[in-house]
C-alpha positions in Angstrom: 21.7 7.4 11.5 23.8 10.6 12.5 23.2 12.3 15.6 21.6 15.3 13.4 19.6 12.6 11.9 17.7 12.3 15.8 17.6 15.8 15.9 15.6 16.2 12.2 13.3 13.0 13.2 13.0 14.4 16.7 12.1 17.7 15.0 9.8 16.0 12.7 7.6 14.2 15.3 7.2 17.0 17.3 6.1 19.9 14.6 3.8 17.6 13.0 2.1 16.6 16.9 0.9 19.7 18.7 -0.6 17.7 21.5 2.9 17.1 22.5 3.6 20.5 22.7 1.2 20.3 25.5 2.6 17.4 27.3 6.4 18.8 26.5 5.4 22.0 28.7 4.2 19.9 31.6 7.3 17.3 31.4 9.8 20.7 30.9 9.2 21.3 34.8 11.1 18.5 35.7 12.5 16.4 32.6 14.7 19.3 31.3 18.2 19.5 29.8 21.0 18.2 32.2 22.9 21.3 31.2 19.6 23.5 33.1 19.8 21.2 36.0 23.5 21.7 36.7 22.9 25.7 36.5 20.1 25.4 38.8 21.3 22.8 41.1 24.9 24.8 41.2 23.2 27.7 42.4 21.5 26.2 45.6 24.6 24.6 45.8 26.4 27.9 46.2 23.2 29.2 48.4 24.0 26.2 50.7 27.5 27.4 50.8 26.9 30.3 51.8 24.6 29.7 54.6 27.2 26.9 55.7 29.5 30.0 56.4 27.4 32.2 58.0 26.2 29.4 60.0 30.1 28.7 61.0 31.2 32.7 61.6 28.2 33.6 64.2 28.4 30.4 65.7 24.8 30.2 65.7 22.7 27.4 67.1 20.4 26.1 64.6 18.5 24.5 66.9 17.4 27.7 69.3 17.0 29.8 65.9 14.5 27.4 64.5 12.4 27.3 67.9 12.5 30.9 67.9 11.0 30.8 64.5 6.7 31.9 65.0 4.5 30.4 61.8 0.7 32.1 62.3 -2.0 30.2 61.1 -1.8 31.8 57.9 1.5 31.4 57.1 0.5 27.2 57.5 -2.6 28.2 55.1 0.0 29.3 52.6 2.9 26.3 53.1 -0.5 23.7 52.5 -1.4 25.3 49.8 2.2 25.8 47.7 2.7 21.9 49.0 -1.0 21.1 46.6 -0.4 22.8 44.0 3.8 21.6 43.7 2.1 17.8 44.2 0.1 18.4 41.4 2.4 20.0 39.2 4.6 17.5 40.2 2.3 14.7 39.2 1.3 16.3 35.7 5.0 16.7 35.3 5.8 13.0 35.5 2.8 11.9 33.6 3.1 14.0 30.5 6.8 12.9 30.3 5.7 9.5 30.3 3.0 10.4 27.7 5.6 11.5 25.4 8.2 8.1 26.4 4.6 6.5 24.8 3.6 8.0 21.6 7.4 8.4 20.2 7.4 4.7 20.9 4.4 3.4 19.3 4.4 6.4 17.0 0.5 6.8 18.0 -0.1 10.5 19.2 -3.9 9.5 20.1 -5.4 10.4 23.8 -5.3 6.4 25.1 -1.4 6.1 24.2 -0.7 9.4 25.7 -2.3 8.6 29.2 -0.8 5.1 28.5 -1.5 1.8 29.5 -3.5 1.3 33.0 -2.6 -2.2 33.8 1.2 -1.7 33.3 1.3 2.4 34.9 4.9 2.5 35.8 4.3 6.1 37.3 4.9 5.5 40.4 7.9 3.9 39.7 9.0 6.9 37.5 8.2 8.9 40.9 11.0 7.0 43.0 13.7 7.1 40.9 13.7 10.8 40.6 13.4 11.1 44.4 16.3 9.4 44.9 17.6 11.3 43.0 17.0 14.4 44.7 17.7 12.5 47.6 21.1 12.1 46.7 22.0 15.9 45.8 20.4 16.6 49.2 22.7 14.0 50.5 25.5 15.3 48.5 25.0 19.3 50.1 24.6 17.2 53.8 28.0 16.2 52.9 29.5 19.1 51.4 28.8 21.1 54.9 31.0 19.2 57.1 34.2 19.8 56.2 33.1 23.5 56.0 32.4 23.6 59.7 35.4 22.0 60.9 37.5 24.1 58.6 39.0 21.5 56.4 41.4 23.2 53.6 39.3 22.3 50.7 39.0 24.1 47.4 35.7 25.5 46.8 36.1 24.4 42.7 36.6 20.7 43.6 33.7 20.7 45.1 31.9 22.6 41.9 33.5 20.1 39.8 32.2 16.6 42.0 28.8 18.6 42.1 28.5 18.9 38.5 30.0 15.4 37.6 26.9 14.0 40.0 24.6 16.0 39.2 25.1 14.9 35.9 25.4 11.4 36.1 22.2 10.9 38.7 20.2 13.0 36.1 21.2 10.5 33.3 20.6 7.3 35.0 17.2 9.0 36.5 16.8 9.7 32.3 17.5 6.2 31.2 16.4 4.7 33.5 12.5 5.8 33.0 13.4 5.1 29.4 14.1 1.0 30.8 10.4 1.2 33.1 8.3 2.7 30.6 9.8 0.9 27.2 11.1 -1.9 28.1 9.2 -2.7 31.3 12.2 -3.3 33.2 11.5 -3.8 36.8 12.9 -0.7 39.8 16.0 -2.4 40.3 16.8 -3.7 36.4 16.1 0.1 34.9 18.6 1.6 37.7 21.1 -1.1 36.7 20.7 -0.7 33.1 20.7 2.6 33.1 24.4 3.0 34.6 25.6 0.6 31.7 23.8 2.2 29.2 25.3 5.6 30.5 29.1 4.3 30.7 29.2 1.8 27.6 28.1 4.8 25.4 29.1 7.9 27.5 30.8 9.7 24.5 27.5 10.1 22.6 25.2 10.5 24.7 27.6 13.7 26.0 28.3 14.2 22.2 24.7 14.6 22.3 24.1 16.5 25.1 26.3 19.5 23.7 24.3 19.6 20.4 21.2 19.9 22.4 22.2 22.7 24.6 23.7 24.7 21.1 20.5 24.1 20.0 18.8 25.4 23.0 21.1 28.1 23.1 20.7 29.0 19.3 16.9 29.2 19.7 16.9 30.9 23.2 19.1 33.8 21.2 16.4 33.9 17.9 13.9 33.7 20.2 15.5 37.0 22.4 16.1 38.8 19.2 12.6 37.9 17.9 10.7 39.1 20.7 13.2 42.4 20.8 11.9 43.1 17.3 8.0 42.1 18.5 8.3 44.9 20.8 9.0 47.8 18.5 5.7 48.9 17.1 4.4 47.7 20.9 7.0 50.4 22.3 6.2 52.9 19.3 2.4 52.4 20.3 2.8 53.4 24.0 4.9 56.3 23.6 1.6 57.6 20.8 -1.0 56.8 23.6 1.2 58.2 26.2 1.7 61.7 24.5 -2.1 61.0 23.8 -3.0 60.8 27.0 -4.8 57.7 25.9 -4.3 56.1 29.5 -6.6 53.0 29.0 -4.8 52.5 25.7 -1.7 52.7 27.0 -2.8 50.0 29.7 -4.6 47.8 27.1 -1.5 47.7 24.7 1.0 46.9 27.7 -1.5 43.8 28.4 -1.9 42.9 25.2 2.1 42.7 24.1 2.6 41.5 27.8 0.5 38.4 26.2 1.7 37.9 23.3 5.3 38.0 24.8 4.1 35.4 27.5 2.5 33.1 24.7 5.9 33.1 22.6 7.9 32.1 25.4 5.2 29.4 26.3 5.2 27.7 22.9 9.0 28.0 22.4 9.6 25.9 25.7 6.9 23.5 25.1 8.5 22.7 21.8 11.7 22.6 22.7 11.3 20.6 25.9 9.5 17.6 24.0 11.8 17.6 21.4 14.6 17.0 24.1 12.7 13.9 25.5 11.9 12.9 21.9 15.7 13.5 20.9 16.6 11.1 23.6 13.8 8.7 23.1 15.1 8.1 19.6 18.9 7.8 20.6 17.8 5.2 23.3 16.0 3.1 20.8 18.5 3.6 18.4 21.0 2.4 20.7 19.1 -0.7 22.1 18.2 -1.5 18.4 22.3 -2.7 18.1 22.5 0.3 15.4 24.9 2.2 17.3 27.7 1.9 14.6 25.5 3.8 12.4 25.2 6.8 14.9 28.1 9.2 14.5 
């Protein structure tokens, strides 16, 4: 099977389950294309530049500014409650991505296989290896701010270029290696250690991959703009009546209305998309494990 051969059966599990649409959404907060983590990542990466250099031209002592720092009571009101609300998001993030691991395996789309098997819940492990890798890119910036403070002559693009190559690779073998816990029951240390040789011995196609999914993404992001461009033309032509109307509470209800129906599009799109990645790669991982790998091209 071609790679374009995952992408149709990919395609096929996905239109033909709208439950994972649901879970896809959920898993898209955090199980998203490597290409979207490198753009994100890259720009706290350049944020954390930046405040390296500041830092170094004023001179400033982190340690006074952050005593001087006040927090009210209601600022700590606030911190608890974005740290709740980011836990659970978190959690349902992690679980609907190993609900969707689950019924592309077994090919069962039913409640019990989504939530998965209590006995054998490999959540938790799931959990750790994506900390670690965050904990590594927050490593990685730790590192990246000393040679900036003691002036070391270093390009700023080799540093883009080791940031991107890591964030990369960390987010493949945190990839893969849920792929080992949740399939094949691996243990921590086995999925870590598989993962890396499942990464290098077929790095060409899973990159190969990796550039047809973001075209993809890309393709439908453009549609999708162009779409909802065209969606807003009898919405626009509709205001402008009510406004020459004077129809104020029309003009409000139409702006909520195509507000909606823009916010819905963009919704669906992204759910659909994002558990069609994680099936994509599902598929290519069993494909791969299945000795069949002369047959992918």
């Amino acid at each position: 099977m071609k790679v374009k051969g995952l992408l149709k059966s990919a395609w096929q599990i996905v239109w033909r389950n709208p439950i994972l649409w649901l879970f896809g959404f959920l898993a898209g907060f955090l199980a998203n294309n490597e290409i979207n983590l490198i753009v994100i990542n890259l720009k706290r990466f350049i944020n954390w530049i930046n405040q390296i250099i500041i830092l170094r031209s004023f001179k400033l002592n982190l340690g006074s500014f952050l005593n001087n720092i006040n927090y009210s009571s209601k600022d700590n009101y606030r911190f608890f409650i974005i740290i709740f609300f980011a836990l659970i998001l978190i959690y349902l993030s992690f679980k609907s991505q190993i609900a969707i691991i689950n019924a592309v395996v077994k090919r069962s789309f039913s409640f019990k296989i989504l939530l998965g098997d209590k006995n054998n819940n490999p959540f938790y492990r799931v959990l750790f290896i994506y900390l670690i890798f965050w904990i590594s890119i927050l490593i990685f910036f730790f590192i990246l701010g000393i040679p900036f403070i003691q002036n070391l002559p270093i390009p700023i693009l080799i540093y883009i270029i080791v940031f991107i190559l890591l964030v990369l690779l960390f987010s493949f073998i945190s990839r893969f290696a849920t792929l080992f816990l949740v399939i094949k029951k691996n243990n921590f240390l086995e999925s870590i250690k598989n993962s890396f040789s499942f990464f290098f011995n077929n790095f060409f196609l899973i990159i190969k991959t990796l550039i047809i999914l973001t075209l993809v993404v890309l393709l439908v992001g453009l549609i999708a703009l162009l779409f909802s461009i065209g969606m807003a033309s009898p919405f626009i032509f509709l205001l402008n009546l009510s406004l020459k109307l004077n129809f104020h509470f029309v003009y409000s209800l139409i702006s909520i209305i195509y507000s909606f129906c823009l916010l819905g599009l963009i919704l669906i799109i992204n759910s659909i998309i994002s558990s069609w990645q994680i099936s994509v790669w599902i598929l290519l991982f069993q494909k791969i494990d299945d000795n069949k790998i002369n047959n992918i091209g």
